[in-house]
Rosetta silent file (secondary structure, phi, psi, omega in degrees, C-alpha in Angstrom):
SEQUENCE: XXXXXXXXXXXXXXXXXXXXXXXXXXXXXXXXXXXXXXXXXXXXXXXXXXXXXXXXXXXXXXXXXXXXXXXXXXXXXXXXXXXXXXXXXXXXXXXXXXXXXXXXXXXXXXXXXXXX
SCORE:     score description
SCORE:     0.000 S_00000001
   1 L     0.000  138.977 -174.192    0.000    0.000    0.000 S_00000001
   2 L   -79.712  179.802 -174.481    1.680    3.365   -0.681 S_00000001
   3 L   -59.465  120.709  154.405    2.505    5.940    2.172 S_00000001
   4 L  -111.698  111.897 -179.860   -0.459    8.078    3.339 S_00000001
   5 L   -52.280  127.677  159.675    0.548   11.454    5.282 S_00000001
   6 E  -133.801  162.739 -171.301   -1.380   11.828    8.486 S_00000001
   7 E   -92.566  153.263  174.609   -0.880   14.568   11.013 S_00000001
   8 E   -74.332  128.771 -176.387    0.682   13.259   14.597 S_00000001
   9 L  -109.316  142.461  165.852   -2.057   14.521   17.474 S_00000001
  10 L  -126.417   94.980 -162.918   -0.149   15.691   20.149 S_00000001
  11 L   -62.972  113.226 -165.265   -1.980   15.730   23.494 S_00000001
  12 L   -65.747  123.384  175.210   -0.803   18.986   25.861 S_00000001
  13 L  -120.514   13.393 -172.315    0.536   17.717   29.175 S_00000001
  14 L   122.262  -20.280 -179.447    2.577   20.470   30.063 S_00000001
  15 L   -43.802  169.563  162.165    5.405   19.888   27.252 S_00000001
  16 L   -50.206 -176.441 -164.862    6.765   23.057   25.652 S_00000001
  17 L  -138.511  119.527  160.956    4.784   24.638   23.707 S_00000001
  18 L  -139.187  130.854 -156.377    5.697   26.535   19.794 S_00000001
  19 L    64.410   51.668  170.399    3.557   28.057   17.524 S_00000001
  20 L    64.554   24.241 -156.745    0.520   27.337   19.917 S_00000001
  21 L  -115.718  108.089  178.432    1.711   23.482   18.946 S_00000001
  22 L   -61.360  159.907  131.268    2.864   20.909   22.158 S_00000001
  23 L   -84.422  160.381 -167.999    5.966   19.098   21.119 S_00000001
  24 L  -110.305  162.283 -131.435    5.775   15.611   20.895 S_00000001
  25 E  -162.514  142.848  174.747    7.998   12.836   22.709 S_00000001
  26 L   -62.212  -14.393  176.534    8.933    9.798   22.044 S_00000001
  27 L   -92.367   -6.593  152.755    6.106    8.799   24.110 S_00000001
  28 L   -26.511   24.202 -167.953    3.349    9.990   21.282 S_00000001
  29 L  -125.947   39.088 -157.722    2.418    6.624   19.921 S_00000001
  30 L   -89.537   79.230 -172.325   -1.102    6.214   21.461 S_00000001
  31 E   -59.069  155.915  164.616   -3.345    4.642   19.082 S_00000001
  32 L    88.333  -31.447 -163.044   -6.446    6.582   17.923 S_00000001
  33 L  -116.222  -59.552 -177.711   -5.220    9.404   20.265 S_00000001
  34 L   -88.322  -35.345  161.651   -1.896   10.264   18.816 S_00000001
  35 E   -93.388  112.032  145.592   -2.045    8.013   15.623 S_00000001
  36 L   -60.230  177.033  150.114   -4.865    8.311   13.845 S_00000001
  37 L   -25.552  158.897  143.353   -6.730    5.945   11.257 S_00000001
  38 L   165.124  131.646 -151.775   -5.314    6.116    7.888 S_00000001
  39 L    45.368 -145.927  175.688   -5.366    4.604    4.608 S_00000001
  40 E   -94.896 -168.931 -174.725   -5.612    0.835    4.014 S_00000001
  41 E  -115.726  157.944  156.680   -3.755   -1.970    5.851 S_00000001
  42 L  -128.140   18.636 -179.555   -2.013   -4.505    3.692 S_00000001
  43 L   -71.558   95.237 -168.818   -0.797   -6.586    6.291 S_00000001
  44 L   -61.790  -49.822 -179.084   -2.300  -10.163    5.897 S_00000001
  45 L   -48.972  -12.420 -174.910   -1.375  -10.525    9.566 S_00000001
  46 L   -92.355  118.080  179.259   -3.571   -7.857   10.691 S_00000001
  47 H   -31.267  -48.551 -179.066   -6.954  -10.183   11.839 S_00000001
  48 H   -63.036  -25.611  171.703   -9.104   -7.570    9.748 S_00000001
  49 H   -68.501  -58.148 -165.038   -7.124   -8.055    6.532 S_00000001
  50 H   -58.190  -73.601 -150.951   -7.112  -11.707    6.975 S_00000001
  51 H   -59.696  -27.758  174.840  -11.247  -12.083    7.305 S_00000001
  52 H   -44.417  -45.243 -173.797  -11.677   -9.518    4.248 S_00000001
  53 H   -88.944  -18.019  161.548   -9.905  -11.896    2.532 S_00000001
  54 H   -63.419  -44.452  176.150  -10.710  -15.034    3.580 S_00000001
  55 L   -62.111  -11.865  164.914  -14.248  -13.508    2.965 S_00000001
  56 L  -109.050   35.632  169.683  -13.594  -13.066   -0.816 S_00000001
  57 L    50.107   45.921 -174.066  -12.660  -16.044   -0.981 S_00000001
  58 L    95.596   -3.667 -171.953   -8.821  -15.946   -1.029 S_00000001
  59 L  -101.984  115.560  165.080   -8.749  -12.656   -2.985 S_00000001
  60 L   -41.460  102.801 -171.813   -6.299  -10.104   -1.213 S_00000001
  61 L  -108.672  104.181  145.122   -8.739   -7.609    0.344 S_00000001
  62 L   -39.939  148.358 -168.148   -7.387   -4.282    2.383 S_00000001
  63 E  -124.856  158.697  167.288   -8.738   -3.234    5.387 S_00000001
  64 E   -79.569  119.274 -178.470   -9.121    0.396    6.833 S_00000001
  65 L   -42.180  123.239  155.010   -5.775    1.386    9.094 S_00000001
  66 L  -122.621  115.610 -173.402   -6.370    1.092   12.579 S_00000001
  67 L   -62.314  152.464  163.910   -2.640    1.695   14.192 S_00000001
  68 L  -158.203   89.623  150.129   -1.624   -0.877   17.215 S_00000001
  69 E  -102.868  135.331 -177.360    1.192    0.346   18.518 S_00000001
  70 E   -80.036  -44.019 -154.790    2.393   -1.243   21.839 S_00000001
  71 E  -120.659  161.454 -174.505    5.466    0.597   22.086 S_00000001
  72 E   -45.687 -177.071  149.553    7.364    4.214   22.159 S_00000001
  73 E   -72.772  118.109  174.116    8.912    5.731   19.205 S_00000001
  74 L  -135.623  155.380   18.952   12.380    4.940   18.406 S_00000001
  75 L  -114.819   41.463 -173.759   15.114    5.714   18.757 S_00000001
  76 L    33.565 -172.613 -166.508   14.362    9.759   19.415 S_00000001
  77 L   -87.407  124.835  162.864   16.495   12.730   19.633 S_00000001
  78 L   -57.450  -74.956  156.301   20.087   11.953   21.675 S_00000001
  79 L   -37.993  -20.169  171.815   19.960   15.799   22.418 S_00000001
  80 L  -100.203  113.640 -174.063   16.319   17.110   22.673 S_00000001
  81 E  -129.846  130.069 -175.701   15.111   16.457   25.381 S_00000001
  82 L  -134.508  138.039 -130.509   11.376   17.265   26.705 S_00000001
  83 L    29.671   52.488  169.039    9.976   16.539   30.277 S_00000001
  84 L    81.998  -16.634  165.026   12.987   14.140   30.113 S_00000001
  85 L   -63.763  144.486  138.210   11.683   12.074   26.464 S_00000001
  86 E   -68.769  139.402  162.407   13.603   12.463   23.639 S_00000001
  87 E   -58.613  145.957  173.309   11.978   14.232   21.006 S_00000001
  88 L   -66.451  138.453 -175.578   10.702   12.834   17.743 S_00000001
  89 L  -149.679  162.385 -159.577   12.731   13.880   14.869 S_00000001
  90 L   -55.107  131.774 -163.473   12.420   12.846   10.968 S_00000001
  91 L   112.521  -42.197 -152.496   13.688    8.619   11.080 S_00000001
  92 L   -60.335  178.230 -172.106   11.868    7.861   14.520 S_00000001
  93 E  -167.612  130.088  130.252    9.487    4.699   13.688 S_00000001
  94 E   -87.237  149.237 -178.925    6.658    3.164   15.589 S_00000001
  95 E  -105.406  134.565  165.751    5.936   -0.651   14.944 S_00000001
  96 E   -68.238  174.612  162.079    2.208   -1.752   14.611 S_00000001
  97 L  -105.562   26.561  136.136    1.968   -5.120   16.051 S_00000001
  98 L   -75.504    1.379 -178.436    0.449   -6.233   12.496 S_00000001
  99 L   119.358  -42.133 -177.838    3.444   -5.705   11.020 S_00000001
 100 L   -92.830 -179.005 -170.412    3.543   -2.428    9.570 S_00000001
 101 E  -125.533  117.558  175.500    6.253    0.481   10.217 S_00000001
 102 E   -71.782  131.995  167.352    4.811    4.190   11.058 S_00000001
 103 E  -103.493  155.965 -169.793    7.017    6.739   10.186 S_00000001
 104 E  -105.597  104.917 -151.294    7.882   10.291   11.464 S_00000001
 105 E  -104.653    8.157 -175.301    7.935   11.969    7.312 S_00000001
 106 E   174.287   78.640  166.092    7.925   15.737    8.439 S_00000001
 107 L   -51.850  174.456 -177.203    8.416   17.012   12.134 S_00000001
 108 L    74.519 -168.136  162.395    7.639   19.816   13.707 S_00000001
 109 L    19.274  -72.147 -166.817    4.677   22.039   13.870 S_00000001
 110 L   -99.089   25.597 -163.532    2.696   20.519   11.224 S_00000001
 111 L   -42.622  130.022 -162.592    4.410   17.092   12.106 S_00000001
 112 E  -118.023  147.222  165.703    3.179   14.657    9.432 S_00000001
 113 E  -126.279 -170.888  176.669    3.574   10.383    9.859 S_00000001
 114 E  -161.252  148.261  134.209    2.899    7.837    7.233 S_00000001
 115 L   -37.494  123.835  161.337    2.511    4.071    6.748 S_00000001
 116 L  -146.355    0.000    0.000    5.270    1.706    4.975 S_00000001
């Protein structure tokens, strides 16, 4: 499935703050609250992929992205550091536990992820 751009929700807990924007932390990887939905899944391991396709009888069926990430962002900023995270910076990667790998495609402000 190609890349689809989504923006990174960044909930305010007190982090800094620029352009009226929190920064985000390596600890951002929340599905549904920090990752949104977004494009299809093409993971046959992800259970929803498999019954579309089982349901078409064997014919590779996509599913709509629902992220399941378990774990932080890695490996964050050596040097940035906020309330004690590292910051997210362009490379960082959450893993779904279906398989696929979220990417960090355009920090800052307007901080964009994607799918690969």
């Amino acid at each position: 499935m190609p890349p689809v751009p989504m923006p990174l929700t960044v909930v305010p807990t007190g982090t800094p703050v620029t352009a009226d924007t929190p920064a985000a932390t390596i600890q951002a990887f929340a599905p549904m609250v920090n990752i949104p939905t977004f494009g299809m899944c093409g993971t046959i391991t992800n259970p929803v992929v498999a019954a579309a396709t089982a349901a078409k009888l064997g014919v590779f069926s996509p599913a709509p992205c629902v992220p399941a990430t378990t774990s932080p962002w890695t490996p964050g900023a050596t040097k940035v550091m906020i309330d004690g995270q590292p910051a997210l910076h362009t490379g960082c990667t959450a893993m779904c536990m279906w398989g696929g790998v979220i990417t960090i495609s355009a920090p800052g402000n307007a901080g964009t992820i994607q799918v690969d």
